[in-house]
C-alpha positions in Angstrom: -24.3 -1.7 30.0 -20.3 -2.9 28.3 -18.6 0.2 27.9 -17.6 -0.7 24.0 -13.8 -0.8 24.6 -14.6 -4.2 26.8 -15.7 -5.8 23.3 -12.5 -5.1 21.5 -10.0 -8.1 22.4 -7.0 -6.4 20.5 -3.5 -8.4 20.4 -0.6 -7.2 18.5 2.4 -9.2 18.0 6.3 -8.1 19.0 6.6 -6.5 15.2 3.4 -4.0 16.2 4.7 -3.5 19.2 8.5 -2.7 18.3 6.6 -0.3 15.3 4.5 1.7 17.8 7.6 1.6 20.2 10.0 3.0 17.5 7.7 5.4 16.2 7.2 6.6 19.9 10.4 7.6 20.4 10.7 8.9 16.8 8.8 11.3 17.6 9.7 12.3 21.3 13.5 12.5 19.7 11.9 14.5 16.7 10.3 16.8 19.4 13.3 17.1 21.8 15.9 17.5 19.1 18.1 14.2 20.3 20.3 13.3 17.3 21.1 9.5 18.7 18.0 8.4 19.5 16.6 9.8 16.0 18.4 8.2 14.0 18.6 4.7 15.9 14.6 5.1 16.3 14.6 5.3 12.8 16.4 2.5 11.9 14.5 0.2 14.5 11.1 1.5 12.4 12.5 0.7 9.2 13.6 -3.2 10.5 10.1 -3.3 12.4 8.4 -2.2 8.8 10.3 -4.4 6.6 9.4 -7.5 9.3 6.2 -6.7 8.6 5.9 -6.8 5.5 7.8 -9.9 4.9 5.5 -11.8 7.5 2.2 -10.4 6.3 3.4 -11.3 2.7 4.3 -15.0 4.4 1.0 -15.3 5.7 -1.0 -14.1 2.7 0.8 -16.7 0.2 -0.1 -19.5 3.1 -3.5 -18.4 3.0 -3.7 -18.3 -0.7 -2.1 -21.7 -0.8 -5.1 -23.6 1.3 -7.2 -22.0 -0.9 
């Protein structure tokens, strides 16, 4: 019997992967109190959310286009 994580094919692009990244070490500075890597993991996740958003929004307005 497939165990059911063999069924997920999951690939995430260098935006999800900079977010998870970012947010990773957010937290771990968050948790350890480090200052500089706080506030540079922070700006990374903002950059890594705004991408996002810009190239969902891109793809969307293609998708609506073919329509």
């Amino acid at each position: 019997m497939p165990k059911p994580v063999d069924n997920l094919n999951i690939n995430l692009n260098q935006n999800l992967w900079g977010l998870i990244v970012s947010l990773g070490s957010l937290g771990s500075a968050d948790y350890f109190k480090l200052g500089t890597l706080y506030w540079f993991s922070l700006v990374i996740a903002v950059v890594m959310t705004v991408s996002i958003a810009v190239t969902t929004l891109a793809y969307t307005k293609a998708y609506w286009m073919k329509k």
